[in-house]
Phi, psi and omega in degrees: 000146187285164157265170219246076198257108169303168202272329177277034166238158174232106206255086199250109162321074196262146182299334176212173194277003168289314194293305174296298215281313185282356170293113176271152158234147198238122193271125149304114173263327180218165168321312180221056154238136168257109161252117138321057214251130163288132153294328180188109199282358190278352186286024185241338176273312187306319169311295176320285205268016141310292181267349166307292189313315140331316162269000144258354160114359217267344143202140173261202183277147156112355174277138141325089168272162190213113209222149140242162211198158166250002168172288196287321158305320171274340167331274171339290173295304171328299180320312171309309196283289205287039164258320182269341161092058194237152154307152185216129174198145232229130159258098163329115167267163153009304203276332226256121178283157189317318167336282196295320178307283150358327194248309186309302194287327164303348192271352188088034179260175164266151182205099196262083186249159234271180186260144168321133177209151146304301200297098187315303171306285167329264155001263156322331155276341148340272213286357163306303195311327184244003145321284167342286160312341203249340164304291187330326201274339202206065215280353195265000162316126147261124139277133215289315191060037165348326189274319200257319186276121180288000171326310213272027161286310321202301219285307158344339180284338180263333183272347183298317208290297192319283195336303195305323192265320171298318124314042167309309255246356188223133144305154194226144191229077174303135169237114188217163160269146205273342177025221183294014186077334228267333219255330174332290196273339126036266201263322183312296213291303156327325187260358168275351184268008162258321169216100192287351167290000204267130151269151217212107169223117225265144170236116180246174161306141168255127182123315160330119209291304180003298188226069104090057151235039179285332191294314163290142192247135180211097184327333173282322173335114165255095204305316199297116160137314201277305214245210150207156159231047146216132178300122161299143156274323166333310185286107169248079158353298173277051211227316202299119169283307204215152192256111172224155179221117199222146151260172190304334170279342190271328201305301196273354162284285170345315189292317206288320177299334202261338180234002147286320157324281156279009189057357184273101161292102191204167202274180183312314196281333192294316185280358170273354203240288201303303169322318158323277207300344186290321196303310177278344201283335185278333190279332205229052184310321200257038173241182170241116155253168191261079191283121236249135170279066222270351174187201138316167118352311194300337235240322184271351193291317155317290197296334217254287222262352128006286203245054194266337207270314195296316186325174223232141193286102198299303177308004182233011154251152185197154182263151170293158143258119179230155177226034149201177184260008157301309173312338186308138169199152187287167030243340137180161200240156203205146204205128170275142194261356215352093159010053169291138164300102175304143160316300187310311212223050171334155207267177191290147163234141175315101179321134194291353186291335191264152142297181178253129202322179178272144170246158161261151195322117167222166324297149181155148197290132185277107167299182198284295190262025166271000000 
């Protein structure tokens, strides 16, 4: 008897688990929502700038990188290192759980994390602080600077190219959260140069410095991933159309909605950007938006998915519209941004020691020597 193969599947054999874990799928959630969903979308920034640093001499196999992270980024690089034959060693924040710690160190990484703190903001000067020392200490140390180097746009180009083929046929509107900036600006920038109408709609935290909600505090919040509570160079401000600020309860009503709906198990940052795209897809029928899934669920099963009975009714929320940011207030706010320079926070510049990475072909799939 034959076997029985549906005509939409496919069976691809890959040389290494980088290569499987960064193949996104991509869900119809509505008529014009898209969910983009990841084990870790960061493995297209580790990759990217990985093999840039590689192809320019700047380390080779058997050197040691060095990064800090709050879970999914160092997941990513680790991986990347044991692909490439690279040393990996991770100053760890607070939130990354035994799950993940656990997965680091079998992967052979070091792994230096921080002692439990509220103060988030704390936390991330900690871990800058013991980078910082353990270079001094190790000069032969790279640091990636995930938050700061724009390397780690480089990888995103590939992932540009996948959307531009999946998506022809409607302007398009990514919705993400902005965290280190980096898969935003990434990802923008390939599809405006194919279609310079793709809107950028940014998702943050309140309490985060990025877009000038550092004065609110929302004690549940998990800024590490979403926010910051220090400026990324990575955060490219003038990139952004539109602006949303959600707290850790409207965060986690998206998430709880999103795999009651859909069955989709996805992380915090996944469940603010579907709230968000639902929010924009009714104002803006005729675009396709995109929502970007940056990472699983598990990580989140305590604070979040626990507490599913507690959530808060995703269909009976909507944000204040504000037009300046005096006006921001929780529980959320939505602001158009057209794609001003925040003051505070000027778009990045490349450390002078580097030329400026190489970019890749977009849209179009990023090789081995891109």
């Amino acid at each position: 008897m034959p076997f029985m193969v549906p005509p939409d599947v496919s069976a691809t054999v890959h040389g290494h688990v980088t290569d499987a874990v960064r193949a996104p799928s991509l869900i119809r959630l509505s008529e014009n929502m898209v969910l983009v969903r990841f084990e870790t979308l960061k493995i297209y920034a580790a990759l990217g700038a990985v093999r840039a640093l590689l192809a320019d001499g700047t380390v080779r196999p058997g050197d040691t990188v060095i990064d800090s992270s709050s879970g999914i980024y160092a997941l990513a690089l680790a991986m990347v290192c044991h692909r490439y034959d690279l040393r990996c060693h991770i100053v760890a924040s607070t939130t990354v759980t035994p799950t993940i710690r656990s997965q680091l160190e079998i992967l052979g990484a070091t792994v230096d994390q921080m002692p439990a703190e509220s103060d988030l903001r704390l936390d991330q000067d900690r871990r800058v602080a013991r980078i910082r020392q353990l270079l001094r200490a190790n000069p032969g140390m790279h640091w990636m600077r995930q938050y700061h180097d724009p390397i780690h746009y480089l990888g995103y180009a590939e992932l540009a190219g996948l959307v531009h083929i999946a998506l022809p046929d409607r302007p398009l509107t990514v919705v993400a959260s902005v965290g280190t900036g980096a898969s935003s600006a990434g990802l923008i920038q390939p599809l405006r140069r194919h279609d310079p109408s793709a809107r950028l709609v940014g998702v943050q935290p309140f309490g985060s410095v990025s877009f000038g909600s550092e004065r609110f505090q929302d004690p549940e919040a998990i800024i590490a991933g979403i926010g910051s509570a220090i400026p990324f160079d990575n955060v490219r401000p003038d990139l952004y159309d539109q602006l949303h600020w959600l707290t850790f309860h409207y965060a986690m009503a998206g998430a709880i909605d999103l795999m009651r709906a859909h069955a989709v198990f996805a992380g915090l940052s996944t469940g603010a950007a579907f709230l968000v795209a639902a929010w924009e897809a009714q104002r803006h029928p005729g675009r396709e938006h995109l929502v970007i899934g940056a990472d699983t669920g598990h990580r989140y099963v305590d604070r979040v998915f626990t507490r599913h009975r507690d959530a808060l009714d995703r269909a009976a929320l909507k944000p204040a519209e504000i037009g300046t940011l005096g006006d921001l207030a929780p529980p959320w706010s939505t602001m158009a941004w057209d794609q001003r320079t925040h003051p505070e926070h000027p778009g990045p510049r490349l450390p002078a020691s580097r030329p400026s990475p190489r970019t890749c072909p977009a849209p179009g799939l990023m090789t081995d020597g891109c």
